[in-house]
PDB file with one MODEL, atoms N, CA, C and O in Angstrom:
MODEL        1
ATOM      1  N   UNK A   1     108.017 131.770 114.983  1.00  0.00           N
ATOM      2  CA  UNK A   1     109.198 132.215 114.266  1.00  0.00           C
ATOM      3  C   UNK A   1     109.696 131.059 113.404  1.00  0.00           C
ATOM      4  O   UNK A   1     109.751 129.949 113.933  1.00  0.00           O
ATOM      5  N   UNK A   2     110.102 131.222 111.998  1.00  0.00           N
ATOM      6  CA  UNK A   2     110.067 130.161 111.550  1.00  0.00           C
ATOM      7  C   UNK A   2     112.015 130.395 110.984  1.00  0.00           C
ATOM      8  O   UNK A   2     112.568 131.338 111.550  1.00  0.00           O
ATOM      9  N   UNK A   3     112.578 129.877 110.336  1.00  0.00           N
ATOM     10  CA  UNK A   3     113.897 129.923 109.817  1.00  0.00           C
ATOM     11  C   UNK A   3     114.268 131.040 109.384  1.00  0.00           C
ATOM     12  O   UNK A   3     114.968 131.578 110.242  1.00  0.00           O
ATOM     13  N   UNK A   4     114.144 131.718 108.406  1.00  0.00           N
ATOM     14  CA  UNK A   4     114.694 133.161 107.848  1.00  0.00           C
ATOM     15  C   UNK A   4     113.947 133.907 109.194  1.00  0.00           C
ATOM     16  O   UNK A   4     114.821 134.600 109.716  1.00  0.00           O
ATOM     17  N   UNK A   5     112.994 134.001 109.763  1.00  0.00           N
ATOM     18  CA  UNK A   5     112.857 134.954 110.771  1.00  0.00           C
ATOM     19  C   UNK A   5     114.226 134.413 111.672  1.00  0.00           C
ATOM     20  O   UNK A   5     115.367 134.788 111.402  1.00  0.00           O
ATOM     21  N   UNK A   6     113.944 133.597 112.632  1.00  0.00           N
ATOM     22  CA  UNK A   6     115.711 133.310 113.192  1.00  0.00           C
ATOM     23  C   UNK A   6     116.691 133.851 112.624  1.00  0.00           C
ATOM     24  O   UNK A   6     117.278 134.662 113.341  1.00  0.00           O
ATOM     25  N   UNK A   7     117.249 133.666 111.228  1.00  0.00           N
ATOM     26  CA  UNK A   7     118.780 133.695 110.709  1.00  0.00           C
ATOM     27  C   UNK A   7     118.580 135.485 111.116  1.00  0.00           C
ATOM     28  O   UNK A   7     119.342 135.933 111.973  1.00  0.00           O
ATOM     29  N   UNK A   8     117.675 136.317 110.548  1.00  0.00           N
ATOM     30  CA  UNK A   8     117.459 137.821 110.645  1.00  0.00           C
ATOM     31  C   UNK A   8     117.691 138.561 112.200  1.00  0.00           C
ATOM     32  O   UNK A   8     118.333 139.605 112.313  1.00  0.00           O
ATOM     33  N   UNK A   9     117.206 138.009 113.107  1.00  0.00           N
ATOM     34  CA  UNK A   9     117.301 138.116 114.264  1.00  0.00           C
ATOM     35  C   UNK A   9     118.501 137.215 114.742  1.00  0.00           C
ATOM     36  O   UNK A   9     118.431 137.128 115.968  1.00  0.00           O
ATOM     37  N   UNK A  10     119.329 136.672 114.360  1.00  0.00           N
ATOM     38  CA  UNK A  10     120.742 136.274 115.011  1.00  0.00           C
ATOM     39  C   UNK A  10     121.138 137.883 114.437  1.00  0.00           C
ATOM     40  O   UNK A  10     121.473 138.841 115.133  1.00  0.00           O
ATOM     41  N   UNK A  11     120.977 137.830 112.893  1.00  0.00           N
ATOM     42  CA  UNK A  11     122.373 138.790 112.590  1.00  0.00           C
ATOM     43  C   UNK A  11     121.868 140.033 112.560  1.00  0.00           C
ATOM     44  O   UNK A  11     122.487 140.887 111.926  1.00  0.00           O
ATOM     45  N   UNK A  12     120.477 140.423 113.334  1.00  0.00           N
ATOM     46  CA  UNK A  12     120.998 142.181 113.852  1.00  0.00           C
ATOM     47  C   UNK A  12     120.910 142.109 115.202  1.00  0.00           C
ATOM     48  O   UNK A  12     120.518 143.035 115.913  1.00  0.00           O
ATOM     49  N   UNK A  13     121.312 140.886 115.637  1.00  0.00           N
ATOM     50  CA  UNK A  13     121.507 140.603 117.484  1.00  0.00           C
ATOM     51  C   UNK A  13     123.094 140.590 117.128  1.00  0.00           C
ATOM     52  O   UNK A  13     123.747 141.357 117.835  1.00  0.00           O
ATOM     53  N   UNK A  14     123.810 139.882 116.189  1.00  0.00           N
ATOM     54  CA  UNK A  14     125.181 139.970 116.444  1.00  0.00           C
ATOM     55  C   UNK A  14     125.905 140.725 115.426  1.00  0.00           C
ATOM     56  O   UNK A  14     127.091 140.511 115.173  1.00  0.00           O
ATOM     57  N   UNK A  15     125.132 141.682 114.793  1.00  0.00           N
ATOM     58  CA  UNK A  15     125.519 142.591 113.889  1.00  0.00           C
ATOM     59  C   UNK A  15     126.553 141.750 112.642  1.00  0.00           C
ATOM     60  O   UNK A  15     127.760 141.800 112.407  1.00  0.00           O
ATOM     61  N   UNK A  16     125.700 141.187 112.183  1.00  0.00           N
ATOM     62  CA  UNK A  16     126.495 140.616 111.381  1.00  0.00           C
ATOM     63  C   UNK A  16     125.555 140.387 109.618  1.00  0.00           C
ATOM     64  O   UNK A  16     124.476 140.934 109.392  1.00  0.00           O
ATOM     65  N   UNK A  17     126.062 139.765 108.913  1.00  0.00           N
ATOM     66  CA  UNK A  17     125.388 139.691 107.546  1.00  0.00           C
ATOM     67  C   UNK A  17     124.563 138.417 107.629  1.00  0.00           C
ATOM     68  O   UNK A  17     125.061 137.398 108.108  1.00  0.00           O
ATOM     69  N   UNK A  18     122.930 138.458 107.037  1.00  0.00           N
ATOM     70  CA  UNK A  18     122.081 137.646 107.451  1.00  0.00           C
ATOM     71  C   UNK A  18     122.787 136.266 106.459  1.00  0.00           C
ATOM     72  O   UNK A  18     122.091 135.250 106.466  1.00  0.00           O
ATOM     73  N   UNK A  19     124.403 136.185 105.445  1.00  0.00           N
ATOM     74  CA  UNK A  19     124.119 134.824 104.871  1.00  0.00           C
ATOM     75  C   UNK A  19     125.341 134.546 105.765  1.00  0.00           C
ATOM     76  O   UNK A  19     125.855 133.464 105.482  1.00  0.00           O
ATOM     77  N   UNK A  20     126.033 135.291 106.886  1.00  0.00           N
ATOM     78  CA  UNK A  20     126.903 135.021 107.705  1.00  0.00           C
ATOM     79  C   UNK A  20     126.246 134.392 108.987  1.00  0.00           C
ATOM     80  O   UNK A  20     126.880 133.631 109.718  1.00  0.00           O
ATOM     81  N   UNK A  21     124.786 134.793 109.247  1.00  0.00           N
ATOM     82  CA  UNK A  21     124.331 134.397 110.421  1.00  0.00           C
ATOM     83  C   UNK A  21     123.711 132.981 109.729  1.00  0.00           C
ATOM     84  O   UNK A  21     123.658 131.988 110.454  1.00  0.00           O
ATOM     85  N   UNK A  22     123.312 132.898 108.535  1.00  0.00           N
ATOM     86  CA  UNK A  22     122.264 131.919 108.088  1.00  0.00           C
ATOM     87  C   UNK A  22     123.753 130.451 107.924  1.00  0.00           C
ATOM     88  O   UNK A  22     123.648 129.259 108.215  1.00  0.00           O
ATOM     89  N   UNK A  23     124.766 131.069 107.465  1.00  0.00           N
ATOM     90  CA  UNK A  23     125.818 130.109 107.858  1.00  0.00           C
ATOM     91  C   UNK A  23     126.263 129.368 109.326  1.00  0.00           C
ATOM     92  O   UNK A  23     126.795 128.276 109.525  1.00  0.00           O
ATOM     93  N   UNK A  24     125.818 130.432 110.269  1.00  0.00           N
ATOM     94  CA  UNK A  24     126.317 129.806 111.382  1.00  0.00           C
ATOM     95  C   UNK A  24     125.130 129.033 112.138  1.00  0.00           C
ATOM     96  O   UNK A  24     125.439 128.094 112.871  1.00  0.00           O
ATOM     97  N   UNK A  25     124.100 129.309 112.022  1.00  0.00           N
ATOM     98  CA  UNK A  25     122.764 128.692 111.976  1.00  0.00           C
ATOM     99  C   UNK A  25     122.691 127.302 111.567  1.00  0.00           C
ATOM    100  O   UNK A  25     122.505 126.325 112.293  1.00  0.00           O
ATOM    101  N   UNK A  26     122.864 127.341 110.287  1.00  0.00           N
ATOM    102  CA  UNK A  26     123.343 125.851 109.463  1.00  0.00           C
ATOM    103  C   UNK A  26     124.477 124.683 110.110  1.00  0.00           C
ATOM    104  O   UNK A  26     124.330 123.463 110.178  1.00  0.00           O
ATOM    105  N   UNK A  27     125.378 125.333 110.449  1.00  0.00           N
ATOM    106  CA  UNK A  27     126.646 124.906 111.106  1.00  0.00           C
ATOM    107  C   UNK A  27     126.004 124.615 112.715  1.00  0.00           C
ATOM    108  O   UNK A  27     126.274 123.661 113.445  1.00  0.00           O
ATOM    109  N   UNK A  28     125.563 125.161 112.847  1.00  0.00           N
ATOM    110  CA  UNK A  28     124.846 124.714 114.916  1.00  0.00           C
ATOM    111  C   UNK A  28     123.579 123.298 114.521  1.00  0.00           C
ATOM    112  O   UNK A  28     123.377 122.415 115.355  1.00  0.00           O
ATOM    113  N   UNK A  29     122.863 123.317 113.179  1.00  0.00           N
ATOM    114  CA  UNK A  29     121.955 122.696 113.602  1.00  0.00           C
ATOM    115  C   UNK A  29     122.760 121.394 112.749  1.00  0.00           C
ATOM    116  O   UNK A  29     122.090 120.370 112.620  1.00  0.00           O
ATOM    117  N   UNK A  30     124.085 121.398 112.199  1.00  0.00           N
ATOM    118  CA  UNK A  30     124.624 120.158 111.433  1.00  0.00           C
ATOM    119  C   UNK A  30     125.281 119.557 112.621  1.00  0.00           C
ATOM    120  O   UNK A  30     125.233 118.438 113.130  1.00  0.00           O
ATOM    121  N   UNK A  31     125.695 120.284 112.804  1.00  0.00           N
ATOM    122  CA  UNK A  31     126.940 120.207 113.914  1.00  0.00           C
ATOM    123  C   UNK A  31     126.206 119.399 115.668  1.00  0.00           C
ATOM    124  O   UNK A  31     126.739 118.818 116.613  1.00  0.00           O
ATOM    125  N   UNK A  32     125.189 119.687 115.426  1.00  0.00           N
ATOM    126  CA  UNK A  32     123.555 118.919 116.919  1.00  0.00           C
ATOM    127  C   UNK A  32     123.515 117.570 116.221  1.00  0.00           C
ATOM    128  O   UNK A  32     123.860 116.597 116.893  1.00  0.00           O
ATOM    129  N   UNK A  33     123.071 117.350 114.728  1.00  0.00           N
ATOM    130  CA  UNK A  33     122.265 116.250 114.058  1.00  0.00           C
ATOM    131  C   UNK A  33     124.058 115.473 114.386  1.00  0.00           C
ATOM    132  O   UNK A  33     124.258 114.503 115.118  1.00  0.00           O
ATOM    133  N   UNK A  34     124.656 115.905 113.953  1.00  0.00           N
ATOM    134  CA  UNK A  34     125.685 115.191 113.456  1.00  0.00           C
ATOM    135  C   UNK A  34     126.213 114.175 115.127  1.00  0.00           C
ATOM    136  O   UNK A  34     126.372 112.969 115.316  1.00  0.00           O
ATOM    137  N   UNK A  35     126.313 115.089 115.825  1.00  0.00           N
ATOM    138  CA  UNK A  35     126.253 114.467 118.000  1.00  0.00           C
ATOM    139  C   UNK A  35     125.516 113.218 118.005  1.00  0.00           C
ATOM    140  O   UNK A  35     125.880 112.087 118.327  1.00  0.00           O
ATOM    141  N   UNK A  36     123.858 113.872 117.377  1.00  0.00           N
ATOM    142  CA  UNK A  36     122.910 112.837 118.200  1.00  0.00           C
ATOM    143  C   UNK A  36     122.898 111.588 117.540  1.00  0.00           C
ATOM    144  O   UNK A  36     122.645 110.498 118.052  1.00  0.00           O
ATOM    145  N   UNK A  37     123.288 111.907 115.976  1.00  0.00           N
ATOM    146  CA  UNK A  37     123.543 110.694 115.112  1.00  0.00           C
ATOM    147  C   UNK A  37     124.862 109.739 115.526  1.00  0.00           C
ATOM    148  O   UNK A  37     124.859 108.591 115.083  1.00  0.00           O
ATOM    149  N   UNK A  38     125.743 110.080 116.179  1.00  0.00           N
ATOM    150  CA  UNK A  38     127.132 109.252 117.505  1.00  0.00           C
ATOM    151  C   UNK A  38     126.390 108.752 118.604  1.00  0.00           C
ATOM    152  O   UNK A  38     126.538 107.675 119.182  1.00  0.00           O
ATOM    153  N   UNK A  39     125.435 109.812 118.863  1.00  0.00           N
ATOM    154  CA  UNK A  39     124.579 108.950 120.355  1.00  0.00           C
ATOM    155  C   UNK A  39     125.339 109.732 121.487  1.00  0.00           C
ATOM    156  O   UNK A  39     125.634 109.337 122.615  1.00  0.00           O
ATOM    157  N   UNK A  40     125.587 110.995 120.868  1.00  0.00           N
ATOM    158  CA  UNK A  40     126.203 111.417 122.067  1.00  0.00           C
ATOM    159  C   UNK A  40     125.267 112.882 122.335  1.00  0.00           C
ATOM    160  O   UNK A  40     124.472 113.272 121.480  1.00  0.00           O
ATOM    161  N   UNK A  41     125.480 113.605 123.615  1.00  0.00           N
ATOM    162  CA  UNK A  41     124.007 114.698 123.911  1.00  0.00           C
ATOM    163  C   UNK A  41     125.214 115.893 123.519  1.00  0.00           C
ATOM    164  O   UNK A  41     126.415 115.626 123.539  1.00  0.00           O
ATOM    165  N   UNK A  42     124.669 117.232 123.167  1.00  0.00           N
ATOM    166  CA  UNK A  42     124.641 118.364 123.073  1.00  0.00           C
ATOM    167  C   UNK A  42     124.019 118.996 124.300  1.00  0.00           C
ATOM    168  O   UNK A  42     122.808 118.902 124.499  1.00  0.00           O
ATOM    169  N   UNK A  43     124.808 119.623 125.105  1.00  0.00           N
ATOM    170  CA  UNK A  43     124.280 120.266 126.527  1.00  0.00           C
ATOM    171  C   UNK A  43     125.063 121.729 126.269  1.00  0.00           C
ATOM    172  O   UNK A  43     126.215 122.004 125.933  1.00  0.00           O
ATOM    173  N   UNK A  44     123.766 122.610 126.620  1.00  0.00           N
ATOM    174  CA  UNK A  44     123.874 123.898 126.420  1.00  0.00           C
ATOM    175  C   UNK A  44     123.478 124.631 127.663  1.00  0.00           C
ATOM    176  O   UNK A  44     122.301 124.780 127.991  1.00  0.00           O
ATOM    177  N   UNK A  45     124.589 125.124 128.403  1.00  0.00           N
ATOM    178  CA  UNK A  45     123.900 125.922 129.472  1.00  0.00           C
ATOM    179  C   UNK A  45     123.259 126.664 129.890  1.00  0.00           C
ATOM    180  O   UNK A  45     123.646 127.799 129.615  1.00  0.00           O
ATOM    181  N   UNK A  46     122.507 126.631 130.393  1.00  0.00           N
ATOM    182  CA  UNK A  46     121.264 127.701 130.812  1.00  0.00           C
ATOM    183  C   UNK A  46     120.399 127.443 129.387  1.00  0.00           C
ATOM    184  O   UNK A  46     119.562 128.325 129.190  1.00  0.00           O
ATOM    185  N   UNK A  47     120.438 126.699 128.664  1.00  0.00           N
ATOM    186  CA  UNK A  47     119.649 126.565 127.064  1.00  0.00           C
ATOM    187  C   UNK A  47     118.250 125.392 127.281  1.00  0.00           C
ATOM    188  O   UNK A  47     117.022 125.364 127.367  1.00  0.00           O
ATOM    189  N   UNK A  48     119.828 124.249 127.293  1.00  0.00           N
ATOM    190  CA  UNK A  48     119.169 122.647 127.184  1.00  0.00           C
ATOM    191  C   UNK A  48     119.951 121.750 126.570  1.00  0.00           C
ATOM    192  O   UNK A  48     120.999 122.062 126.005  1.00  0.00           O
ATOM    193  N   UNK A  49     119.525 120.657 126.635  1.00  0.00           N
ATOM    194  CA  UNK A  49     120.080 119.385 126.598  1.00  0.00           C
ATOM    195  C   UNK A  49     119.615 118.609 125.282  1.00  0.00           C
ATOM    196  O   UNK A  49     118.414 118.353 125.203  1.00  0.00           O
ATOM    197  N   UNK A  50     120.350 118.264 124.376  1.00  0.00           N
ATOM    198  CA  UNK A  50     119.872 117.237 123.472  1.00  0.00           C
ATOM    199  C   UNK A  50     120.267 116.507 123.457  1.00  0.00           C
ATOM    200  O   UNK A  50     121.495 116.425 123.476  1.00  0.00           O
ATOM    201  N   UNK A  51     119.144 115.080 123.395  1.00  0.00           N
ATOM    202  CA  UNK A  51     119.700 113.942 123.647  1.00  0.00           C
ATOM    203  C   UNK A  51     118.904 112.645 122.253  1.00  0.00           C
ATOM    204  O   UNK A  51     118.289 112.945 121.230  1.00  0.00           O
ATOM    205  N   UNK A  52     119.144 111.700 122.615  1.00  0.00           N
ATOM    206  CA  UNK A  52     118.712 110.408 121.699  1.00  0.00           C
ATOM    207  C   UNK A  52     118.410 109.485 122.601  1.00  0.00           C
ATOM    208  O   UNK A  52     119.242 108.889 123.284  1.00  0.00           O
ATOM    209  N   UNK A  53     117.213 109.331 122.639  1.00  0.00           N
ATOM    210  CA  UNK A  53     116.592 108.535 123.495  1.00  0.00           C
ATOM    211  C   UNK A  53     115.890 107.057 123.088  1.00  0.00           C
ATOM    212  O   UNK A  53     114.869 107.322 122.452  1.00  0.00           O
ATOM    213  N   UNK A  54     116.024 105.896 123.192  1.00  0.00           N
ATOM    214  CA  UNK A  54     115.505 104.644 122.926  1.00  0.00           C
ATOM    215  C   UNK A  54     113.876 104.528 122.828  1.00  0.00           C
ATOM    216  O   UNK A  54     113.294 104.525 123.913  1.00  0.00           O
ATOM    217  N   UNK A  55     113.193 104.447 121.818  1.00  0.00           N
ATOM    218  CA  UNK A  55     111.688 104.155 121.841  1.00  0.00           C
ATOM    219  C   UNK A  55     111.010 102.754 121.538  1.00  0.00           C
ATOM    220  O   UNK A  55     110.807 102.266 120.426  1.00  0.00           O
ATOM    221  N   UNK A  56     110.684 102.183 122.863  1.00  0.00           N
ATOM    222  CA  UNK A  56     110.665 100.478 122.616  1.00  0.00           C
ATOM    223  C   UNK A  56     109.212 100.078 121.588  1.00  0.00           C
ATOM    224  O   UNK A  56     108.219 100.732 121.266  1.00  0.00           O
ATOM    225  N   UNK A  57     109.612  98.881 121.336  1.00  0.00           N
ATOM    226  CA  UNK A  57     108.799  98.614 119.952  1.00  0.00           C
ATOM    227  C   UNK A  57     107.583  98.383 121.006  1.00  0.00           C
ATOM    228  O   UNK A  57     107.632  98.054 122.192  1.00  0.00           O
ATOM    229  N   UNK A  58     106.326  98.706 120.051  1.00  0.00           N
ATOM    230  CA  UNK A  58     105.285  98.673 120.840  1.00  0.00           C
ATOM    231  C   UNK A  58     104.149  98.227 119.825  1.00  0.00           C
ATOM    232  O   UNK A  58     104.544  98.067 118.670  1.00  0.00           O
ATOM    233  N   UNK A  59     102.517  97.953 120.119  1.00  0.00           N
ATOM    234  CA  UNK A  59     101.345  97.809 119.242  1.00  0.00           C
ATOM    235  C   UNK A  59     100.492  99.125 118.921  1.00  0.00           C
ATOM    236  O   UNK A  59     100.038  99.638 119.944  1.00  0.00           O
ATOM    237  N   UNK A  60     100.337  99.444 118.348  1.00  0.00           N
ATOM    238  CA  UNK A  60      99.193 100.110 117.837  1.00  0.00           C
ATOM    239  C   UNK A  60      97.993 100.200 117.026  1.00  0.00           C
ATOM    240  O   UNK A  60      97.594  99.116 116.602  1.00  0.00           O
ATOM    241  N   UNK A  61      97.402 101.100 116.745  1.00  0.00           N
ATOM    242  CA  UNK A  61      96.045 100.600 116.005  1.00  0.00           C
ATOM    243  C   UNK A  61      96.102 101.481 114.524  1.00  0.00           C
ATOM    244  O   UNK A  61      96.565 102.621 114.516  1.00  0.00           O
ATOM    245  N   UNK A  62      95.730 101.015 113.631  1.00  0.00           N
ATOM    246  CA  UNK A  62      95.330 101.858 112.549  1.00  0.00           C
ATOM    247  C   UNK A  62      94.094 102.343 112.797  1.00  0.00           C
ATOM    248  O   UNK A  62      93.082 101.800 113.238  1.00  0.00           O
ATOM    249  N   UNK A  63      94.400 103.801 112.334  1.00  0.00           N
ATOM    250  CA  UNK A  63      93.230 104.194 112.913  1.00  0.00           C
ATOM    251  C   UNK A  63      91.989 104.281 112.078  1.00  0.00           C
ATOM    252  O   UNK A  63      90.960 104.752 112.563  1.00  0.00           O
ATOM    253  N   UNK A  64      92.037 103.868 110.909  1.00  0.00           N
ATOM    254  CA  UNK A  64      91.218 103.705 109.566  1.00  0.00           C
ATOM    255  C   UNK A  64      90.570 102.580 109.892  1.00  0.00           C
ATOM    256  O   UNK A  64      89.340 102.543 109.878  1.00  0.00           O
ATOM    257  N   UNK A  65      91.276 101.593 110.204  1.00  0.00           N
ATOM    258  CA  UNK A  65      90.710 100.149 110.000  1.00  0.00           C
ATOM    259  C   UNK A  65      90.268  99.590 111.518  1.00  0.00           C
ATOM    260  O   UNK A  65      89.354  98.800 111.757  1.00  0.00           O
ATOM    261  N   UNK A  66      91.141 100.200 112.436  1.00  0.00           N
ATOM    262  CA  UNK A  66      91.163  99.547 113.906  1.00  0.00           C
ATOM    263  C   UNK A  66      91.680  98.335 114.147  1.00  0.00           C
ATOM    264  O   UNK A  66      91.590  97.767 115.235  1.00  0.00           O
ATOM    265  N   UNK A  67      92.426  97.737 112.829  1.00  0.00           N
ATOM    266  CA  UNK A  67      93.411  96.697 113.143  1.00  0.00           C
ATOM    267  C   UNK A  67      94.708  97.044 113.792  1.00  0.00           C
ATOM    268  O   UNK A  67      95.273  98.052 113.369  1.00  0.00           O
ATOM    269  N   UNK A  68      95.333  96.282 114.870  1.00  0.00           N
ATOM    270  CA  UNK A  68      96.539  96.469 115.155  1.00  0.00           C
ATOM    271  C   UNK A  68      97.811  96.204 114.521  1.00  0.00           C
ATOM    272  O   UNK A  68      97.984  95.117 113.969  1.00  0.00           O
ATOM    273  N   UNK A  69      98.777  97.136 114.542  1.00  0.00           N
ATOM    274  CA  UNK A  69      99.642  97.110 113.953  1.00  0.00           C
ATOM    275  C   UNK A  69     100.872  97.329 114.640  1.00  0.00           C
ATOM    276  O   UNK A  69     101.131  98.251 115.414  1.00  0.00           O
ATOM    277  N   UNK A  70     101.931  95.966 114.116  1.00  0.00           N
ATOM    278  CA  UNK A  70     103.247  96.872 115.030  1.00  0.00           C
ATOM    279  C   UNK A  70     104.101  98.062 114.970  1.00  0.00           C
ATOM    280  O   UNK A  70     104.181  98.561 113.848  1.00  0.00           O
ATOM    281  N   UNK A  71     104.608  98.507 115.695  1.00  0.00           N
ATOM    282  CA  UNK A  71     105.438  99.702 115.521  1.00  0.00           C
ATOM    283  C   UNK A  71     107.211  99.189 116.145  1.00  0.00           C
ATOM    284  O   UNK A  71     107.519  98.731 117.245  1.00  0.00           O
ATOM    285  N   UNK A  72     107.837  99.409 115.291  1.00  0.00           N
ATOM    286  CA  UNK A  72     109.501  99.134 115.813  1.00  0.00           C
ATOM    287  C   UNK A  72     109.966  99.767 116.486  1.00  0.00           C
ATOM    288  O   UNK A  72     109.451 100.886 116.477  1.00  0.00           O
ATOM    289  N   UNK A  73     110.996  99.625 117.353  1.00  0.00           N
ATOM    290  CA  UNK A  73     111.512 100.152 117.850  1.00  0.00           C
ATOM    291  C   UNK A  73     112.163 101.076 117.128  1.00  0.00           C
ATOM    292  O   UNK A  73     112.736 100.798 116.074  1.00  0.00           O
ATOM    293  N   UNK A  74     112.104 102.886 117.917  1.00  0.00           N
ATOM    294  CA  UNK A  74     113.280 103.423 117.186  1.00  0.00           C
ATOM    295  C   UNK A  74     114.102 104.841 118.232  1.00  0.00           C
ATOM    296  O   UNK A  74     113.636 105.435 119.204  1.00  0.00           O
ATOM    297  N   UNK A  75     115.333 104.995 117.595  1.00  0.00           N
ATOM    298  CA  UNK A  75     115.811 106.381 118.335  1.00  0.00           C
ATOM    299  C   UNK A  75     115.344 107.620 118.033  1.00  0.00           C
ATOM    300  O   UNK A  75     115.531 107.919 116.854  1.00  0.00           O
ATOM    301  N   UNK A  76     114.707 108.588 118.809  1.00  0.00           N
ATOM    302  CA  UNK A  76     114.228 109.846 118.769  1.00  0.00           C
ATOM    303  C   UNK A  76     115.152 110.727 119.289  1.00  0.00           C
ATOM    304  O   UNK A  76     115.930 110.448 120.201  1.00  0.00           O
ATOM    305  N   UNK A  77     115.061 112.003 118.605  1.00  0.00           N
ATOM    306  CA  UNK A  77     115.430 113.329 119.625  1.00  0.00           C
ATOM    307  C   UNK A  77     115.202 113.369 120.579  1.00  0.00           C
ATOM    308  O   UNK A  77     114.394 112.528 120.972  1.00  0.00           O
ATOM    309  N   UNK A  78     115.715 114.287 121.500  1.00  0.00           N
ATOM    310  CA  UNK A  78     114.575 114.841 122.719  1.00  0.00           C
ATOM    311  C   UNK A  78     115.204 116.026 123.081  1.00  0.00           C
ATOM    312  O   UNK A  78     116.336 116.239 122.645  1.00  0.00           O
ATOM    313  N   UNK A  79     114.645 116.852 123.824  1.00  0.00           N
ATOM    314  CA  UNK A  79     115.550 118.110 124.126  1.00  0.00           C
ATOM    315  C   UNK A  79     114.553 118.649 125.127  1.00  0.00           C
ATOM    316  O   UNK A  79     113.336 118.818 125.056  1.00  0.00           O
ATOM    317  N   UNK A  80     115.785 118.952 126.450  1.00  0.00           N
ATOM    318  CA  UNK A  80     115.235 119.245 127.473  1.00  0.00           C
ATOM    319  C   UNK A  80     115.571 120.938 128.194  1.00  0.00           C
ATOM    320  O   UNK A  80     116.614 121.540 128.452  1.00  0.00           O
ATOM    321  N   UNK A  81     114.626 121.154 128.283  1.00  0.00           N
ATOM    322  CA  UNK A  81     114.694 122.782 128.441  1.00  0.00           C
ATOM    323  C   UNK A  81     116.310 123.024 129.491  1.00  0.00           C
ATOM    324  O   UNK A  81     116.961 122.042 129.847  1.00  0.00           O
ATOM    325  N   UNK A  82     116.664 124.238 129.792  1.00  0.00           N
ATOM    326  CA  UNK A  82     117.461 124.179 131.133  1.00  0.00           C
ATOM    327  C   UNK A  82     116.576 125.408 131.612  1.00  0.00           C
ATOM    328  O   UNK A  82     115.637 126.014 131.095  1.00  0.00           O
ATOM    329  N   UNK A  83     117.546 125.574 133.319  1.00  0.00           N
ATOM    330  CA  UNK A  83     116.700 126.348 133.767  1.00  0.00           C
ATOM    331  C   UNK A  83     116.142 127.466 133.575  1.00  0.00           C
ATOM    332  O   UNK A  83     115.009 127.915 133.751  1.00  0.00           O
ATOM    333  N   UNK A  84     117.819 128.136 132.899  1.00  0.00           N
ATOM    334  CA  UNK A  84     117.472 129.737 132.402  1.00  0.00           C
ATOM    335  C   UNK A  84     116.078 129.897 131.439  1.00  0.00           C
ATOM    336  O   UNK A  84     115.193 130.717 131.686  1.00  0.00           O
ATOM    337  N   UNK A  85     116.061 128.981 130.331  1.00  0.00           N
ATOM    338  CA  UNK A  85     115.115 129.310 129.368  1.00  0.00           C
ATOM    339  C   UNK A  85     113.801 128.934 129.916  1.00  0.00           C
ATOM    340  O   UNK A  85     112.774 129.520 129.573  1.00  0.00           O
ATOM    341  N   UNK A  86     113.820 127.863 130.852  1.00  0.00           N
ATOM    342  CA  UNK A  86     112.093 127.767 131.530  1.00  0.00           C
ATOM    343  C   UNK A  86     111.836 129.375 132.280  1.00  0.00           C
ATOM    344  O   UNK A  86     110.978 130.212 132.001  1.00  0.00           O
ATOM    345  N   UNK A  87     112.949 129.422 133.338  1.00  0.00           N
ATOM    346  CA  UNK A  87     112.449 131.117 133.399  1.00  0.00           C
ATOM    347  C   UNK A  87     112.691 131.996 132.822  1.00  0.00           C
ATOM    348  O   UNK A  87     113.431 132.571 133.620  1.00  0.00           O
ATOM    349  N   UNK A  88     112.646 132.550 132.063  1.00  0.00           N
ATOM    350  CA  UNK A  88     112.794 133.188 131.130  1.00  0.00           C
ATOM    351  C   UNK A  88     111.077 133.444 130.190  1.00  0.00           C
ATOM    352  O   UNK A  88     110.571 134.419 129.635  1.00  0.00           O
ATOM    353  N   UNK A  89     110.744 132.360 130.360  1.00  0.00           N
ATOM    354  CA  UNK A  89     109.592 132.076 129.170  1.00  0.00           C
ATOM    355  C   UNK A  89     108.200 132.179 130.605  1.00  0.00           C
ATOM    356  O   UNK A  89     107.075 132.610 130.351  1.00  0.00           O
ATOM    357  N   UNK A  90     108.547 131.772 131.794  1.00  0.00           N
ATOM    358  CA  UNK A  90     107.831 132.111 132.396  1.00  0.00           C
ATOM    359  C   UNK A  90     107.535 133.796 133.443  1.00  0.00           C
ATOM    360  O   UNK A  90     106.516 133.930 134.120  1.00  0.00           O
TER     361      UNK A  90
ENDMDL
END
C-alpha cells in the first residue's frame, strides 16, 4: 500500500473527503518527524512506539574497492510494533 492508497482508505474508513483525510495524514506524519527531531518517542497504543535511537560510529568496507571506510555516528528512527498490531498481523 503505498500513500494515496492509505489517504483513500482513511477517508472511506472515516467517511470523510480524501483531501480531508490526505490532510490529516500529513499532519500525523509532521507532527511524528517533528517529536523524533526533539528526541522525544511517539507511543501509540496497541500501534507502536517511535523512537530515535543512537547509531555508534563504526568501520566499514566499500564494497567496490574493499577499502575500509569510516561511517559516523548517527540518529535513526526506529519503531516498535505494540502488541495489538503483532496480533493482528499474525
Amino acid at each position: 500500500m503505498n500513500k494515496s492508497e492509505l489517504i483513500e482508505a482513511i477517508a472511506a474508513s472515516a467517511d470523510i473527503p480524501k483531501a480531508a483525510a490526505s490532510r490529516a495524514l500529513d499532519a500525523m506524519i509532521d507532527t511524528v518527524s517533528d517529536s523524533l527531531k526533539k528526541g522525544d518517542s511517539v507511543a501509540l497504543v496497541g500501534f507502536g512506539t517511535f523512537t530515535v535511537k543512537e547509531r555508534a560510529a563504526r568501520t566499514g568496507r566499500n564494497p567496490q574497492t574493499g577499502q575500509p571506510i569510516n561511517i559516523e555516528a548517527a540518529k535513526v528512527p526506529s519503531f516498535k510494533a505494540g502488541k495489538a498490531l503483532k496480533d493482528s498481523v499474525n
